[in-house]
C-alpha positions as CSV (number, residue, x, y, z in Angstrom):
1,X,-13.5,110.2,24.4
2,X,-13.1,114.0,26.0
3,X,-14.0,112.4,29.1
4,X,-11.0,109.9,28.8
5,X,-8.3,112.4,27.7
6,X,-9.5,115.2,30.3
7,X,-9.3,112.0,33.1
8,X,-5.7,111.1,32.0
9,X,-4.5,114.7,31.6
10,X,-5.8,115.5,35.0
11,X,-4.1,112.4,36.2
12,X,-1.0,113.3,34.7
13,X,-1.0,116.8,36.3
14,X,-2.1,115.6,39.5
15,X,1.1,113.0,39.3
16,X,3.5,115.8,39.3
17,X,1.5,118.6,41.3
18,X,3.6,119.8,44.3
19,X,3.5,118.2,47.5
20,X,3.2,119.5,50.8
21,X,6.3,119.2,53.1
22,X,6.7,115.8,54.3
23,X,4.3,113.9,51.7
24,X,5.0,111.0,49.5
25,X,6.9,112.0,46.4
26,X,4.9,112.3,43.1
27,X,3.9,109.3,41.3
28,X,4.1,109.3,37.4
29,X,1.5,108.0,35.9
30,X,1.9,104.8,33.7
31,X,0.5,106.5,30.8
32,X,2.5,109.7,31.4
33,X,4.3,110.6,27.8
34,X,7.1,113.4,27.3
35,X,6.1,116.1,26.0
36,X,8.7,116.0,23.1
37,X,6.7,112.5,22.0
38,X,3.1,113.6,22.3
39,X,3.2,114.4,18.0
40,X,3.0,111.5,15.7
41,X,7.0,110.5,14.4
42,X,8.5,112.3,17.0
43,X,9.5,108.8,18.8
44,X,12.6,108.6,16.7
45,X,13.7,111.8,17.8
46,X,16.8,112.6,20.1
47,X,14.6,115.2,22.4
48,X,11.8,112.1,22.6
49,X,14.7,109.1,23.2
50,X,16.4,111.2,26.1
51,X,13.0,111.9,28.0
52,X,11.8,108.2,27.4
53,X,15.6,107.5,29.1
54,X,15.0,109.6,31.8
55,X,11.4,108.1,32.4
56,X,12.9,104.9,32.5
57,X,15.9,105.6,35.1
58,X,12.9,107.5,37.4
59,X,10.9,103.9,37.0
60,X,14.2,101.8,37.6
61,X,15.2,103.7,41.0
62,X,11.3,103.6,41.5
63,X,11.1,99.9,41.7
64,X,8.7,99.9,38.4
65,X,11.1,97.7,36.6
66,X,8.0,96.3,34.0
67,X,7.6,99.9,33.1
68,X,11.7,100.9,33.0
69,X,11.3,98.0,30.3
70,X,9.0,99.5,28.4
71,X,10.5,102.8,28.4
72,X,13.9,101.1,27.2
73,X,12.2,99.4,24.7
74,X,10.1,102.3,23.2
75,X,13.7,103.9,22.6
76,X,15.7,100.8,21.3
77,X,12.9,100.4,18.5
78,X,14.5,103.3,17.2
79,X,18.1,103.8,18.1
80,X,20.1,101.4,19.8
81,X,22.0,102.3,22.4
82,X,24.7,100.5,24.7
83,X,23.5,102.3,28.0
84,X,20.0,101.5,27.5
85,X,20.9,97.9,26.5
86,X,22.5,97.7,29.8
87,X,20.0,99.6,31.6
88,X,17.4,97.1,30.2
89,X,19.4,94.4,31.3
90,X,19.4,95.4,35.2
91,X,15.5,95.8,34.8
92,X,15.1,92.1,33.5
93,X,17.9,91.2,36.0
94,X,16.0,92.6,39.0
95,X,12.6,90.9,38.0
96,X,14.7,87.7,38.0
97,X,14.6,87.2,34.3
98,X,18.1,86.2,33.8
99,X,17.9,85.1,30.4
100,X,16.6,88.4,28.4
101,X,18.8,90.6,31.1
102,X,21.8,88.1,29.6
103,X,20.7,89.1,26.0
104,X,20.7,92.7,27.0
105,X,24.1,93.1,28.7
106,X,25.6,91.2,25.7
107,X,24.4,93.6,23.4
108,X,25.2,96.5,25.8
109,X,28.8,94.8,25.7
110,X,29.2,94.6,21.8
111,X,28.4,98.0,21.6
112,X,30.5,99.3,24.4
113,X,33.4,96.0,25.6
114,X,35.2,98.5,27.3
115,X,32.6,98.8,29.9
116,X,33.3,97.8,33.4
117,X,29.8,98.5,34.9
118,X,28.4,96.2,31.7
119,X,31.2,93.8,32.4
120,X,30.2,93.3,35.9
121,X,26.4,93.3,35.1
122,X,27.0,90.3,32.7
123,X,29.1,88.6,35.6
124,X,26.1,88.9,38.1
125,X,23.6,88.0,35.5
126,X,25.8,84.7,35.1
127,X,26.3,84.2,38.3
128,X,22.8,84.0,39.1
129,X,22.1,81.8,36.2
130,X,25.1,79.2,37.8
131,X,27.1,79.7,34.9
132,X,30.1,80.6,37.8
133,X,32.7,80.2,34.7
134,X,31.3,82.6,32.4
135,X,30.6,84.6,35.5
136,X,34.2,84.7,36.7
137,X,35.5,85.5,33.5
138,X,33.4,88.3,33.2
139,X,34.2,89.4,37.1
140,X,38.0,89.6,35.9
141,X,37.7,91.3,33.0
142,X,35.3,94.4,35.2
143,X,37.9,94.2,37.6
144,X,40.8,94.8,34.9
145,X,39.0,97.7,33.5
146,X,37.8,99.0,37.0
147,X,40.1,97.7,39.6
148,X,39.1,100.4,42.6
149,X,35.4,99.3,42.7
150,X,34.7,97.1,46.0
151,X,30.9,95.8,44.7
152,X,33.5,93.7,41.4
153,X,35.5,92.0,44.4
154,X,32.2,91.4,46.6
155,X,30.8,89.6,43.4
156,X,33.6,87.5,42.0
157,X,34.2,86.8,46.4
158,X,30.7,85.2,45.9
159,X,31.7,83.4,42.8
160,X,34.9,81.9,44.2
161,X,32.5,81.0,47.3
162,X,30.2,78.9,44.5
163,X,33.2,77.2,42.8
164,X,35.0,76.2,46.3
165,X,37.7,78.3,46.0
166,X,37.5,79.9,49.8
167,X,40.9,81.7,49.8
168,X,40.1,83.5,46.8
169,X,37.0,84.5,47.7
170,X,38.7,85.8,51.4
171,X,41.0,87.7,49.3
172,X,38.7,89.2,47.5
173,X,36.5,90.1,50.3
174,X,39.4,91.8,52.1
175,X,40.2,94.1,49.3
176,X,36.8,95.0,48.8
177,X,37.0,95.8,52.3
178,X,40.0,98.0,52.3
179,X,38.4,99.9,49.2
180,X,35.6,101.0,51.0
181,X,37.6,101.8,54.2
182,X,40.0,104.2,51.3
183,X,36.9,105.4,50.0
184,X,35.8,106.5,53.4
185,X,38.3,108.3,54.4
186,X,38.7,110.3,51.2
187,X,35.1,111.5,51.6
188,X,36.1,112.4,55.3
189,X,39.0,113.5,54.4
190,X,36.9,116.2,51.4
191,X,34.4,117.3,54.1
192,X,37.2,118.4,56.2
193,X,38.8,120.7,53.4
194,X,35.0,122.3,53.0
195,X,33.7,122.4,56.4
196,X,32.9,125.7,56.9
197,X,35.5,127.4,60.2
198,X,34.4,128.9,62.9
């Protein structure tokens, strides 16, 4: 059993170790706990939950969406949460399971229906499933709350594409367009106030 323990704790410390210049990042290990959760009925607690959430954004951006979904779920046993509901749901939505990533963004929604991002996550999720009604709806309601975001008019573009309606989805494309080209510009437009003169 010392054996065991002394292997994972080495493993864990070796995961975050420094790295030469120029290495691969870090891996954490699987079995890798937050410190603020290592003593028995400190799961429930607000220190533990916001470490577990952070574990589980590093394993969404990571690609590790089966452990994201563990780290969501180790949190929601507890306390449930709208953002970790929703952040569930783009794990199940990006290992294709449409159906639990449905169940999450609804739940993220009742907690939170003034959420664009959620919105638009239950529009994709339904789009993907085919349900391009129940997709488009969704798409219109993000787009209400949210109307300068050019990834809600690329989606409900695609969703006008799968019900035939090709000027729509034109439209649509275009302004999403002309959003990122506004967008552009301001962040050129920022550097140029900060650039350092000569």
């Amino acid at each position: 059993v010392a054996i065991v323990v002394a292997f994972l704790v080495a493993l864990t410390l070796a995961a975050f170790a420094g790295t030469p210049q120029g290495a691969e990042k870090p891996q954490v290990s699987p079995w890798y706990e937050p410190r603020a959760c290592m003593q028995l009925g400190t799961t429930d607690s607000k220190q533990c939950q916001h470490e577990l959430y952070k574990l589980g954004l590093f394993h969404l951006n990571e690609g590790k969406y089966e452990l994201a979904i563990v780290r969501f779920t180790q949190i929601l046993r507890y306390e449930k949460y709208s953002l970790v509901y929703a952040n569930r749901a783009v794990a199940y939505a990006q290992m294709h399971d449409y159906r639990r990533a449905r169940v999450d963004a609804a739940a993220a929604l009742n907690m939170s229906p003034s959420s664009a991002e959620s919105w638009y996550n239950l529009a994709r999720i339904d789009y993907f499933l085919k349900r391009y009604d129940d997709a488009l709806d969704s798409a219109h309601v993000a787009i209400a709350l949210q109307d300068d975001n050019p990834d809600f008019f690329d989606l409900r573009a695609n969703i006008y594409v799968a019900k035939k309606r090709e000027k729509q989805a034109q439209d649509d494309t275009k302004h999403a367009a002309h959003l990122r080209e506004a967008e552009e510009k301001k962040i050129i437009s920022e550097r140029a106030l900060v650039a350092p003169k000569d």
